[in-house]
C-alpha distance (Angstrom), angle and dihedral (degrees) to the residues before:
residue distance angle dihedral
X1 . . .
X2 3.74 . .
X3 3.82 126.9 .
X4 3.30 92.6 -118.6
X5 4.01 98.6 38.9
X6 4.43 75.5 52.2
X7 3.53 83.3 62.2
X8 3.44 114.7 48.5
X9 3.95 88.1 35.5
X10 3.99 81.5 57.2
X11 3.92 97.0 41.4
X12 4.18 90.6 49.1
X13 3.81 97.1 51.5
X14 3.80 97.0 51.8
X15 4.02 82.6 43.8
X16 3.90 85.9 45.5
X17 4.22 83.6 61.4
X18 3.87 97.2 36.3
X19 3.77 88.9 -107.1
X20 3.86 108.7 160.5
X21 3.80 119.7 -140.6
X22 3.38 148.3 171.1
X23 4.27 138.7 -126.1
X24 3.51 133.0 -148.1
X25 3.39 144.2 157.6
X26 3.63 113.1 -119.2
X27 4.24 134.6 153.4
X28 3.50 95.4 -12.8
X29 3.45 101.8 -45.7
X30 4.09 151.9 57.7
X31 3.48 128.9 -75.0
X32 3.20 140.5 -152.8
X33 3.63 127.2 -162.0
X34 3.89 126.4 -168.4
X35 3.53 117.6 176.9
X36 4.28 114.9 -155.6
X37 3.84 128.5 -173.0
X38 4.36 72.6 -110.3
X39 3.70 115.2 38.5
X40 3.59 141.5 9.5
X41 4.04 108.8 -135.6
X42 3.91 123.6 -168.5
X43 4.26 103.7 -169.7
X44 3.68 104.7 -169.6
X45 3.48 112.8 -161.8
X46 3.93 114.0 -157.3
X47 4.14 130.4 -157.7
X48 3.81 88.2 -109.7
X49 3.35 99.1 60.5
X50 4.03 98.4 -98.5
X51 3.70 124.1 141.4
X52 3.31 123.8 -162.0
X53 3.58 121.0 176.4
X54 4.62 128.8 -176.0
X55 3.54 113.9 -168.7
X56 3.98 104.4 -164.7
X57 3.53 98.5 -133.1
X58 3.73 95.9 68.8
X59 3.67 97.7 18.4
X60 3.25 99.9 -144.6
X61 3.62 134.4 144.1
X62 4.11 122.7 -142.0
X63 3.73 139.3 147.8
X64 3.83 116.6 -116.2
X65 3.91 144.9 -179.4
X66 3.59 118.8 -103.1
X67 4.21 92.1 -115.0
X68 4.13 85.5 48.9
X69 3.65 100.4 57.8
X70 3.84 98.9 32.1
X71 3.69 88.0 64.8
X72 3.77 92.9 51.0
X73 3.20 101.2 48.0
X74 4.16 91.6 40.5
X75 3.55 90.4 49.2
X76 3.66 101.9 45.4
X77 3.76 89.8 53.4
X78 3.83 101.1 27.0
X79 4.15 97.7 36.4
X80 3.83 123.2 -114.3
X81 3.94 113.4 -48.4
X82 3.60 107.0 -91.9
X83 3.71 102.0 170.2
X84 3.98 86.9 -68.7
């Protein structure tokens, strides 16, 4: 999939749960921030196809697929799917 297919496929499902966000251009790439009562997560979608996402609770930095963190960050702000 294309970066910027990733991001728009990213972008509609938190829109899809009413999941507000923010974008930015940062490093060469788009981010997007979610804020949860939780964590605070920066995804930063780059034109090669990279994802890199920090939450700030952990503060760590790691790459991901698309399906990985859109179910962390839907979860943690949306609870665990439970036939929703």
């Amino acid at each position: 999939m294309k970066a910027m297919e990733q991001l728009l496929e990213f972008i509609s499902r938190l829109q899809e749960k009413k999941i507000h966000f923010t974008l930015q251009c940062v490093r060469e790439a788009i981010m997007v921030a979610v804020v949860s009562p939780a964590r605070y997560f920066e995804v930063e979608f780059f034109a090669d196809g990279t994802i890199e996402v920090q939450t700030f609770t952990a503060g760590s930095v790691e790459e991901m697929t698309l399906d990985r963190i859109s179910k962390i960050v839907i979860e943690a702000l949306d609870g665990p799917a439970s036939g929703k």
